[in-house]
Structures are given as C-alpha cells and as structure tokens.
C-alpha positions, 0 to 999 in steps of 0.5 A: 641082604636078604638072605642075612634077613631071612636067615635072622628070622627065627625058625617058626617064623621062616616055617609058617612064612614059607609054607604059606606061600606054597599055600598062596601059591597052590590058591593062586594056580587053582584061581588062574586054571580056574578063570583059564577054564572059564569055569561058570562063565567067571572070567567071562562075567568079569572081563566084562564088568566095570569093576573087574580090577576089583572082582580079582583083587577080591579073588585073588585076595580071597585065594591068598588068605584060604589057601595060605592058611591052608598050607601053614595048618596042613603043615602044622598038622602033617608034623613037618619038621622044620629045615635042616640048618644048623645056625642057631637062631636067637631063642636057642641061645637062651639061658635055661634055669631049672624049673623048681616048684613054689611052695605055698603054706595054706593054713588048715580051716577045721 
C-alpha cells in the first residue's frame, strides 16, 4: 500500500521528498550529537528547565526545516539526477502538441 502510494508520486516529488529527509535526518544526527556532548551546557540547561518538552520540540523543529531544505537545494544544486525506475508517472504520458508561434498584426503609426 505504501509503495503503490509512493510509487504514484511523481518523480520531482519523491526526489524533493526523499532528500529532505536525508537532509532531517543529518539535522537530526548533528542536534543528538550536539546535545550527547553537552555542548555550551544545552542539554544541561534544558534538562533542567520546566519547559524542556518545548525547548526540544523547538530544536528539533528548528533542525528539521534548516536541514531539510539543506538536503533538498544541495541536491537541486549538485544536479542529482533522479532514480532510475522506468514506470512512467503520469505527467510523461501527457500528449505533446507542437508548439507554433502566434502572430499578431500591429498597424504602422507614421
């Protein structure tokens, strides 16, 4: 069920949805290492503050969109290309009509 779900995705989509999540998940393996270190006394100033719950949904938050977006543009921008499945989605069994240009008669001002 969820692969047939992915799978009618289309490919832009699945690209900027799955790099995004590498992207999350690097923010999210930096922010643990991060707090594991103890690095500037943060986990010791959240542990002990009564809005902790907050203090880390705000972090992990914060990571998420930074480095989702992160991973998305880095991938945009390396020129990744996208995976190599050949069933074609739905925009590539759009027909394609010639493109012609329109002509526009413009009277002469002299």
């Amino acid at each position: 069920m969820i692969i047939r779900t992915w799978k009618s995705l289309p490919r832009l989509i699945r690209f900027m949805l799955r790099n995004a999540a590498i992207g999350i998940s690097a923010g999210w393996f930096l922010l643990g290492m991060i707090l594991w270190a103890d690095m500037g006394g943060l986990y010791s100033l959240i542990t002990h503050s009564s809005y902790a719950f907050a203090a880390l949904l705000l972090l992990f938050g914060g990571f998420a969109v930074t480095f989702g977006g992160a991973g998305v543009a880095s991938a945009v921008l390396l020129g990744h290309e996208f995976e190599e499945d050949n069933t074609p989605d739905n925009a590539s069994r759009a027909p394609v009509t010639e493109l012609k240009p329109a002509y526009l008669k413009v009277p002469a001002k002299r």
